[in-house]
PDB file with one MODEL, atoms N, CA, C and O in Angstrom:
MODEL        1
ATOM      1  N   UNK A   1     -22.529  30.155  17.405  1.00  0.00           N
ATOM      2  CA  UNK A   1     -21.561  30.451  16.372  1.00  0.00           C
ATOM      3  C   UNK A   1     -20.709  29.218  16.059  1.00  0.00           C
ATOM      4  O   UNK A   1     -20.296  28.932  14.935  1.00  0.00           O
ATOM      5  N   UNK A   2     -20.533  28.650  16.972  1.00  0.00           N
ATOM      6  CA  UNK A   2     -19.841  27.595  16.978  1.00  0.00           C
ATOM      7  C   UNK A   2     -20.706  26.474  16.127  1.00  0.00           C
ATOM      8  O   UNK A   2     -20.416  25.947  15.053  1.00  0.00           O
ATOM      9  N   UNK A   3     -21.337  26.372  16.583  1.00  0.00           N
ATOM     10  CA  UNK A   3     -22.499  24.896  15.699  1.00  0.00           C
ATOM     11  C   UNK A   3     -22.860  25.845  14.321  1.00  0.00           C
ATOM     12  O   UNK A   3     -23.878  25.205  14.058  1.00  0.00           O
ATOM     13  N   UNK A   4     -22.815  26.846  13.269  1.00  0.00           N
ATOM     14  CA  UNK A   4     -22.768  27.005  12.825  1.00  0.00           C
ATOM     15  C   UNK A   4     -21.517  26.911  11.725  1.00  0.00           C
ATOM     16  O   UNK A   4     -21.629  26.578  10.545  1.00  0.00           O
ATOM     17  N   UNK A   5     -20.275  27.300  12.435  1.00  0.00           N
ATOM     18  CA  UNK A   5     -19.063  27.054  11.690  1.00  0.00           C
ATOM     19  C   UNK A   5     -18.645  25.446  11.104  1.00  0.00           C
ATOM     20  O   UNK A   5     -17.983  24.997  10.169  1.00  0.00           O
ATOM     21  N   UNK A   6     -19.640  24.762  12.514  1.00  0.00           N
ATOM     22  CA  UNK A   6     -19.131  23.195  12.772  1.00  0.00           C
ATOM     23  C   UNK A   6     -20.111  22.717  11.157  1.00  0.00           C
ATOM     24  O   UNK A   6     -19.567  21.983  10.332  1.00  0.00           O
ATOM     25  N   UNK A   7     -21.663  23.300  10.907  1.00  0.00           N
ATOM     26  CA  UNK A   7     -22.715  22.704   9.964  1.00  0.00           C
ATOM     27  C   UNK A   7     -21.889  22.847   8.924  1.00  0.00           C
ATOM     28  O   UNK A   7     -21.753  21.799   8.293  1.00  0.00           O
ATOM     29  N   UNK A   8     -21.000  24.196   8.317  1.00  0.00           N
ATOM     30  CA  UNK A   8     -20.698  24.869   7.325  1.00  0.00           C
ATOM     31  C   UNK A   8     -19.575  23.644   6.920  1.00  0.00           C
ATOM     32  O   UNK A   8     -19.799  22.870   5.989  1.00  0.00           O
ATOM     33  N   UNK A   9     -18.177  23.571   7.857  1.00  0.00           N
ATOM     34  CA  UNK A   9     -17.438  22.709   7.872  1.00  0.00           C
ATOM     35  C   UNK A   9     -17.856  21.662   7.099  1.00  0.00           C
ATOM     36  O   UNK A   9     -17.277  21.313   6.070  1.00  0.00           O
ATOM     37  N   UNK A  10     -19.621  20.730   7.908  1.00  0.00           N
ATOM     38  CA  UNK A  10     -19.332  19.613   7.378  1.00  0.00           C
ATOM     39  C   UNK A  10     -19.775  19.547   5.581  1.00  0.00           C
ATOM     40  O   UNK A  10     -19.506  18.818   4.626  1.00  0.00           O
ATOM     41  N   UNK A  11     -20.872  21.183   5.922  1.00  0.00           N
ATOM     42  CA  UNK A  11     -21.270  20.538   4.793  1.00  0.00           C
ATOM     43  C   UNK A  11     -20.016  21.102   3.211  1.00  0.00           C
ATOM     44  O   UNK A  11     -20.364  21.096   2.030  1.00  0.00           O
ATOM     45  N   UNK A  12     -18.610  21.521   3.745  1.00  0.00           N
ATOM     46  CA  UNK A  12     -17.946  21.372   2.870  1.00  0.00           C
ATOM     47  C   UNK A  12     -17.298  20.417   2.596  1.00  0.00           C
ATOM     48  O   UNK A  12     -16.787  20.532   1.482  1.00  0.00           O
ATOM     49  N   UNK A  13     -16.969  19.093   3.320  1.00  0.00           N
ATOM     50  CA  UNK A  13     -16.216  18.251   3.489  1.00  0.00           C
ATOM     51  C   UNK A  13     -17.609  17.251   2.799  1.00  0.00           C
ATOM     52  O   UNK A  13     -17.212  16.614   1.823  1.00  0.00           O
ATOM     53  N   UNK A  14     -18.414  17.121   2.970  1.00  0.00           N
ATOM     54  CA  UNK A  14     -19.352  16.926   1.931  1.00  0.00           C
ATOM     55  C   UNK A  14     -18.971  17.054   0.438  1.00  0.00           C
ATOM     56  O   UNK A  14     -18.380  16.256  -0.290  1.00  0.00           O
ATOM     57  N   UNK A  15     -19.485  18.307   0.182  1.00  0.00           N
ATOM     58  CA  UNK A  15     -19.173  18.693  -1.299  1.00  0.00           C
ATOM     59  C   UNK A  15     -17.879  18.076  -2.124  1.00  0.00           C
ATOM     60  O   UNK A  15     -17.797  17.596  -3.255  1.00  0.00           O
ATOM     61  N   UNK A  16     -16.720  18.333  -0.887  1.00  0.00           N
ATOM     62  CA  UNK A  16     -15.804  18.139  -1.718  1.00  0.00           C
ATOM     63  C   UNK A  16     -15.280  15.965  -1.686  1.00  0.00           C
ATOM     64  O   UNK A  16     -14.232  15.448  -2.073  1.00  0.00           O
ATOM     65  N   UNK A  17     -16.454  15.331  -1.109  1.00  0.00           N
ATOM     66  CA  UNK A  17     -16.157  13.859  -1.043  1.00  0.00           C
ATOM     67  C   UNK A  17     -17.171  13.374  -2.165  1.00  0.00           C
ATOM     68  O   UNK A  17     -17.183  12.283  -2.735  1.00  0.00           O
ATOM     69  N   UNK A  18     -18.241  14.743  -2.384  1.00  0.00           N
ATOM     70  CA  UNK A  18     -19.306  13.865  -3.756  1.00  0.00           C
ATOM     71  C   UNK A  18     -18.759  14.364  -4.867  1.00  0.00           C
ATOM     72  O   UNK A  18     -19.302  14.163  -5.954  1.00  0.00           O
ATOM     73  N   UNK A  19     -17.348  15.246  -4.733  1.00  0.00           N
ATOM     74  CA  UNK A  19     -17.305  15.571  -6.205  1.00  0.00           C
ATOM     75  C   UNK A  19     -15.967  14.698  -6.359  1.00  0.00           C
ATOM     76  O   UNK A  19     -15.098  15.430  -6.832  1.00  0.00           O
ATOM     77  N   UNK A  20     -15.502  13.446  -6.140  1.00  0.00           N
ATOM     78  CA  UNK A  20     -15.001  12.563  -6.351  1.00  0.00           C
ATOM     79  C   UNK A  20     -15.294  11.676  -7.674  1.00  0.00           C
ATOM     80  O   UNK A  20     -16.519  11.572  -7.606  1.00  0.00           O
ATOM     81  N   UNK A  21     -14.930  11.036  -8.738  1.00  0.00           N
ATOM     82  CA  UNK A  21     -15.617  10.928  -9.180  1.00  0.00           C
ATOM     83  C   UNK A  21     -14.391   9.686 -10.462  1.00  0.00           C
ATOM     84  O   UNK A  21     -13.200   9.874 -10.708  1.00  0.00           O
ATOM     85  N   UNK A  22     -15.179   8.687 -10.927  1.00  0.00           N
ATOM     86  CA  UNK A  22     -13.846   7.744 -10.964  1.00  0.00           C
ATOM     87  C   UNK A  22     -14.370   7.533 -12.226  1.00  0.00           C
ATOM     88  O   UNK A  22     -15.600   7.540 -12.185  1.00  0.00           O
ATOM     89  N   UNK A  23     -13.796   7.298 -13.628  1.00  0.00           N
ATOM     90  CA  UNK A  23     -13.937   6.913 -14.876  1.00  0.00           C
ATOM     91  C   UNK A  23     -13.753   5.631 -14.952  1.00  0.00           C
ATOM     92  O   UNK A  23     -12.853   5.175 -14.247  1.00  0.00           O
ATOM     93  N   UNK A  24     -14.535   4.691 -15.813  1.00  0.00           N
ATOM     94  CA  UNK A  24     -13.760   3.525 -16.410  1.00  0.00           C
ATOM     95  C   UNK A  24     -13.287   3.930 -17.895  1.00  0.00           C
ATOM     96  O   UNK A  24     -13.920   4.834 -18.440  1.00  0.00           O
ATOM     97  N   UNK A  25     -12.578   3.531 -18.357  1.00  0.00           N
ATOM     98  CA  UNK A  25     -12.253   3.639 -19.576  1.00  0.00           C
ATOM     99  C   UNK A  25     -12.252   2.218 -20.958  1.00  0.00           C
ATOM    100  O   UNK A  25     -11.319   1.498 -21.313  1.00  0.00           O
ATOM    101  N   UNK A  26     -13.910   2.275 -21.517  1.00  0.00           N
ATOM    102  CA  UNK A  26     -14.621   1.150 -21.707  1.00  0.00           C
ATOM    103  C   UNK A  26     -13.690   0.627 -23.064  1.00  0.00           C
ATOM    104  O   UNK A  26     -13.681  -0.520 -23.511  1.00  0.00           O
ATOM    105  N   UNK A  27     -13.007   1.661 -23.522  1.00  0.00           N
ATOM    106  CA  UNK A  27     -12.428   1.491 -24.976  1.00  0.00           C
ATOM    107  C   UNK A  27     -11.099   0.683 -25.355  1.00  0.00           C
ATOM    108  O   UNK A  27     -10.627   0.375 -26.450  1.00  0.00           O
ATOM    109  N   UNK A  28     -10.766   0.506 -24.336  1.00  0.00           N
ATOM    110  CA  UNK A  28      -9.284   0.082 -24.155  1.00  0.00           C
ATOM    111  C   UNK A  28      -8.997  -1.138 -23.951  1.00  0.00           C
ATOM    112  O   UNK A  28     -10.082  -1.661 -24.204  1.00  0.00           O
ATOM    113  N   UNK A  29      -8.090  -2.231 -23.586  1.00  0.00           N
ATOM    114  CA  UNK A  29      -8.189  -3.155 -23.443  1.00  0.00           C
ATOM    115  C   UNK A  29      -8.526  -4.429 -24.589  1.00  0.00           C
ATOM    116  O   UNK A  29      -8.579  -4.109 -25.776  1.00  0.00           O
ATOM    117  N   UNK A  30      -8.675  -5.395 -24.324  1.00  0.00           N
ATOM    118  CA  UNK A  30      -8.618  -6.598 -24.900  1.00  0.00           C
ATOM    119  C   UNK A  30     -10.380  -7.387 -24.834  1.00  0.00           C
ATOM    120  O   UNK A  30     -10.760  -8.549 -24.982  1.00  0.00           O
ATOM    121  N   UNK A  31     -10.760  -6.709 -24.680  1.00  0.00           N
ATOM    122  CA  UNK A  31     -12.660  -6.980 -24.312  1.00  0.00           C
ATOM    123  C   UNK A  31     -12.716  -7.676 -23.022  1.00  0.00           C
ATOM    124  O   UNK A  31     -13.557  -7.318 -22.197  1.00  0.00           O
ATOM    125  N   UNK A  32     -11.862  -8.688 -22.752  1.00  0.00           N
ATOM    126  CA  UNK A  32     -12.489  -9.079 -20.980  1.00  0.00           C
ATOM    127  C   UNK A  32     -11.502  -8.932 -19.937  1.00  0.00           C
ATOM    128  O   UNK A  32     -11.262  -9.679 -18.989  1.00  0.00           O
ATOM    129  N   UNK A  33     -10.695  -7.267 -20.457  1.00  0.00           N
ATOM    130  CA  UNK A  33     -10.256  -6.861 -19.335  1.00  0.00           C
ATOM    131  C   UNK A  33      -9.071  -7.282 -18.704  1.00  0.00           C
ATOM    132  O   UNK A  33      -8.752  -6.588 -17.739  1.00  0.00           O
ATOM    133  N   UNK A  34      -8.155  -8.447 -19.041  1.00  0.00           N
ATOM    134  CA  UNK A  34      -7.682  -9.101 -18.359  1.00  0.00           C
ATOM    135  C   UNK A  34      -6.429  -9.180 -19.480  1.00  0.00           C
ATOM    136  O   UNK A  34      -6.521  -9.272 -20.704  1.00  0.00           O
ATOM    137  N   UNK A  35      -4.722  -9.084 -18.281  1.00  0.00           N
ATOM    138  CA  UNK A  35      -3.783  -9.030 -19.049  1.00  0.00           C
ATOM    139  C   UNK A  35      -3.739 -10.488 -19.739  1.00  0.00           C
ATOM    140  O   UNK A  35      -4.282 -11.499 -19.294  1.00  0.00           O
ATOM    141  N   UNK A  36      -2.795 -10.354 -21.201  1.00  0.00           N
ATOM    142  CA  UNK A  36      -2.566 -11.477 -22.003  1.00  0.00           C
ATOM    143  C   UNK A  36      -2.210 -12.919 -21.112  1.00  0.00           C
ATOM    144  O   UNK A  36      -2.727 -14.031 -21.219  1.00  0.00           O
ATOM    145  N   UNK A  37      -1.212 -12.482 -20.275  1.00  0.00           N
ATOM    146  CA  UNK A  37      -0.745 -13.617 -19.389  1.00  0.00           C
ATOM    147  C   UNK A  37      -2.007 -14.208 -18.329  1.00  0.00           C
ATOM    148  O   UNK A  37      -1.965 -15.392 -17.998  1.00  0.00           O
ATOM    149  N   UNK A  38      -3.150 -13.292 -17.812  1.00  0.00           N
ATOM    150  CA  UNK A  38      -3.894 -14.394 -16.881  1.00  0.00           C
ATOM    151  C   UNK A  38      -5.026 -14.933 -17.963  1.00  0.00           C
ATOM    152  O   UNK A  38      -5.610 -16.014 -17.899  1.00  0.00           O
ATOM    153  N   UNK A  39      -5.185 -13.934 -18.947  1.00  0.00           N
ATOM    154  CA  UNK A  39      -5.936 -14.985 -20.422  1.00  0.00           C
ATOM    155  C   UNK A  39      -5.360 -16.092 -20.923  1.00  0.00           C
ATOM    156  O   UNK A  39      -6.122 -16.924 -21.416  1.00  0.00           O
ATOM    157  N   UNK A  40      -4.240 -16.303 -20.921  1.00  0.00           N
ATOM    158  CA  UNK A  40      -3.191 -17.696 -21.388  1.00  0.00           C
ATOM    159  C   UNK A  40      -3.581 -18.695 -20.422  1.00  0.00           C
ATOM    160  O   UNK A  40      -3.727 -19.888 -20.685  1.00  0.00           O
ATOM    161  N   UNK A  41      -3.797 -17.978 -18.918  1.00  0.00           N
ATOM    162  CA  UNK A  41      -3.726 -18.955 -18.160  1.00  0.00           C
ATOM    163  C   UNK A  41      -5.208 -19.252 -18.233  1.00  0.00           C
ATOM    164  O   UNK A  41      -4.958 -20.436 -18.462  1.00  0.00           O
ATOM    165  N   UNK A  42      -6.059 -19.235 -18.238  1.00  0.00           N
ATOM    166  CA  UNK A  42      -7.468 -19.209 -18.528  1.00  0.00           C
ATOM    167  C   UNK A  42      -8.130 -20.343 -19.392  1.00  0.00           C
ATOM    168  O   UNK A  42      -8.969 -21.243 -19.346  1.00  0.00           O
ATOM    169  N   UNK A  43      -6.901 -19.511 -20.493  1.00  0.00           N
ATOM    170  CA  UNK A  43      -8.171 -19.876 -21.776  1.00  0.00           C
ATOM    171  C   UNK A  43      -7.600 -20.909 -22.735  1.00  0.00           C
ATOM    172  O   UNK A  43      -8.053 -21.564 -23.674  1.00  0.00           O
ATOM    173  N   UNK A  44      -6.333 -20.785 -22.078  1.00  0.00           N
ATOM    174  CA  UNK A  44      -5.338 -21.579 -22.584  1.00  0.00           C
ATOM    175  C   UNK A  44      -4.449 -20.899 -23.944  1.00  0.00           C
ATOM    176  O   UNK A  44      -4.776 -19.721 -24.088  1.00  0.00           O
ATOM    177  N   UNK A  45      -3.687 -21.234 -24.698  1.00  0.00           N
ATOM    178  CA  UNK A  45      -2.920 -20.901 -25.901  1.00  0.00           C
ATOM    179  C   UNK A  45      -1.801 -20.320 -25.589  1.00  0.00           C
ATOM    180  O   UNK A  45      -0.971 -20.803 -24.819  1.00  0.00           O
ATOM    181  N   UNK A  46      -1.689 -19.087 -26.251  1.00  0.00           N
ATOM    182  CA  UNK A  46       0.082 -18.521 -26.038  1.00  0.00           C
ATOM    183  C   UNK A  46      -0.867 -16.921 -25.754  1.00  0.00           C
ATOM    184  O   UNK A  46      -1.999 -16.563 -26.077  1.00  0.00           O
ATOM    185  N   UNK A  47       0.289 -16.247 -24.980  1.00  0.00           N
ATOM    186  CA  UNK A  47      -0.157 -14.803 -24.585  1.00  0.00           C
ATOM    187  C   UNK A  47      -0.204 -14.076 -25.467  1.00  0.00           C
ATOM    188  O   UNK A  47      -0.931 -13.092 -25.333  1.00  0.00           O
ATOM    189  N   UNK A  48       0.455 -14.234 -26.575  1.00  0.00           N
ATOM    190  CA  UNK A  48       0.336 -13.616 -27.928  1.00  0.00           C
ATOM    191  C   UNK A  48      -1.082 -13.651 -28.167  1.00  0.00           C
ATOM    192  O   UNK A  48      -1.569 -12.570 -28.497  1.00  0.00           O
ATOM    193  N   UNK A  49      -1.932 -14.724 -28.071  1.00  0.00           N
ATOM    194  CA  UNK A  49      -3.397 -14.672 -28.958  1.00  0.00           C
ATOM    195  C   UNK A  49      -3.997 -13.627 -28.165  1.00  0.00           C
ATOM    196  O   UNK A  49      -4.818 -12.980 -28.814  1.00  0.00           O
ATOM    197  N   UNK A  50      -3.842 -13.234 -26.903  1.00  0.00           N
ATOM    198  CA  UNK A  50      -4.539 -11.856 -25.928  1.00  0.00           C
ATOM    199  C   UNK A  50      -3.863 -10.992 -26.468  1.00  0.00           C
ATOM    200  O   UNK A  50      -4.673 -10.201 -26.951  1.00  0.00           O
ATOM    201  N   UNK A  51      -2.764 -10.633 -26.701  1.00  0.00           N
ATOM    202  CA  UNK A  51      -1.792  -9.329 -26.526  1.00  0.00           C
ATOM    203  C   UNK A  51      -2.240  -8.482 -27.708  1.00  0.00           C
ATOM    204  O   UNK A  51      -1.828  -8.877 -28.798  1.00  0.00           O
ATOM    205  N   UNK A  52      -3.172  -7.158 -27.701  1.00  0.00           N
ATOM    206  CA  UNK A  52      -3.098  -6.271 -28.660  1.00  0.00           C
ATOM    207  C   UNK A  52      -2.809  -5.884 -29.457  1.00  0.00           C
ATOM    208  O   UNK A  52      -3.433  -5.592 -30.477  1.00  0.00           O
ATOM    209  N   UNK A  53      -1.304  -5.737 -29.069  1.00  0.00           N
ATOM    210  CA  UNK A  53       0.041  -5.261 -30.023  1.00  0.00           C
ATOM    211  C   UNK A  53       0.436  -6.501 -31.229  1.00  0.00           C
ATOM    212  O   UNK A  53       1.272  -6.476 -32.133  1.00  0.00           O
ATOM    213  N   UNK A  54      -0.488  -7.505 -30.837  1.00  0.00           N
ATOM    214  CA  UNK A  54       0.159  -8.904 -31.580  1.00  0.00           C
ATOM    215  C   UNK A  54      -0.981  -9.437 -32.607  1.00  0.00           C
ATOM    216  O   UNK A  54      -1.237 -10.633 -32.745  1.00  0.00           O
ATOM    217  N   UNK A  55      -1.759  -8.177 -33.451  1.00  0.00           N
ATOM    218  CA  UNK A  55      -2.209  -8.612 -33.993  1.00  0.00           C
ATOM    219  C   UNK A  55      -1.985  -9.305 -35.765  1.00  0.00           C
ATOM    220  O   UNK A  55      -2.483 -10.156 -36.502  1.00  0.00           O
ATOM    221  N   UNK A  56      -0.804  -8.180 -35.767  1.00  0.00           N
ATOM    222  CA  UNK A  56      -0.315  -8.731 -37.236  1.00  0.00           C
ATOM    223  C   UNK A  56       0.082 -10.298 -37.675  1.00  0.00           C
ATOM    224  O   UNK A  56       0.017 -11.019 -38.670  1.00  0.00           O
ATOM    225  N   UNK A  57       0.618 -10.366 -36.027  1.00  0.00           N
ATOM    226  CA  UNK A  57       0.790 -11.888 -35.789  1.00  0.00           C
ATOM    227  C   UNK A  57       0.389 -12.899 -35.658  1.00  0.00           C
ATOM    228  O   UNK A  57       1.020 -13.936 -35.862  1.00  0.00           O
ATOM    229  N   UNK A  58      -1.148 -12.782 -35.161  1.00  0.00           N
ATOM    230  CA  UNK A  58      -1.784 -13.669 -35.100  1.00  0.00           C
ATOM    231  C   UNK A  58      -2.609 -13.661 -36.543  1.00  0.00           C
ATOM    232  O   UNK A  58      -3.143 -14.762 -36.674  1.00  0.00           O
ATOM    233  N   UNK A  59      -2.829 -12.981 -37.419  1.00  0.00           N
ATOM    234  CA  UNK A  59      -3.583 -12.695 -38.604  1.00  0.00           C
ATOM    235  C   UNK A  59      -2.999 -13.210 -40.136  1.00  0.00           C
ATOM    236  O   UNK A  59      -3.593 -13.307 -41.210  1.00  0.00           O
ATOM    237  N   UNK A  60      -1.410 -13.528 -39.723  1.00  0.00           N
ATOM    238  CA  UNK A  60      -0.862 -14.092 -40.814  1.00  0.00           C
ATOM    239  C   UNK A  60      -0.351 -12.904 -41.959  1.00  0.00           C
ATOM    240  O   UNK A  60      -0.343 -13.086 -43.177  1.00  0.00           O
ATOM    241  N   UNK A  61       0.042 -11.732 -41.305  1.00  0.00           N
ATOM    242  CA  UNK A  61       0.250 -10.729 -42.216  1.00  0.00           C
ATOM    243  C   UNK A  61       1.682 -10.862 -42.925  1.00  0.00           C
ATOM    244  O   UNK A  61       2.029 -10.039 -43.773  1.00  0.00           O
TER     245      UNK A  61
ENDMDL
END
């Protein structure tokens, strides 16, 4: 009875470690992932040319 309760146990602690389950979220972001500031440092320019929110700005609107 015992090695039965013990199989049941594991195989719930099982179930509930494969139904874990982690998203990326491919849509978001700046295409390589990486905040404006370590792209500045990178790629060189001003953090503005990474920053999302800064597009009116960089476009000459």
């Amino acid at each position: 009875m015992k090695g039965l309760i013990k199989i049941i146990g594991v195989i719930i602690v099982a179930v509930l470690l494969t139904s874990c389950v982690a998203y990326v979220d491919e849509g978001r972001g700046n295409g390589n992932r990486l905040p404006p500031g370590q792209a500045k440092k990178i790629y060189g320019g001003s953090a503005k040319d990474y920053a999302p929110g800064q597009v009116k700005k960089r476009n000459g609107y």
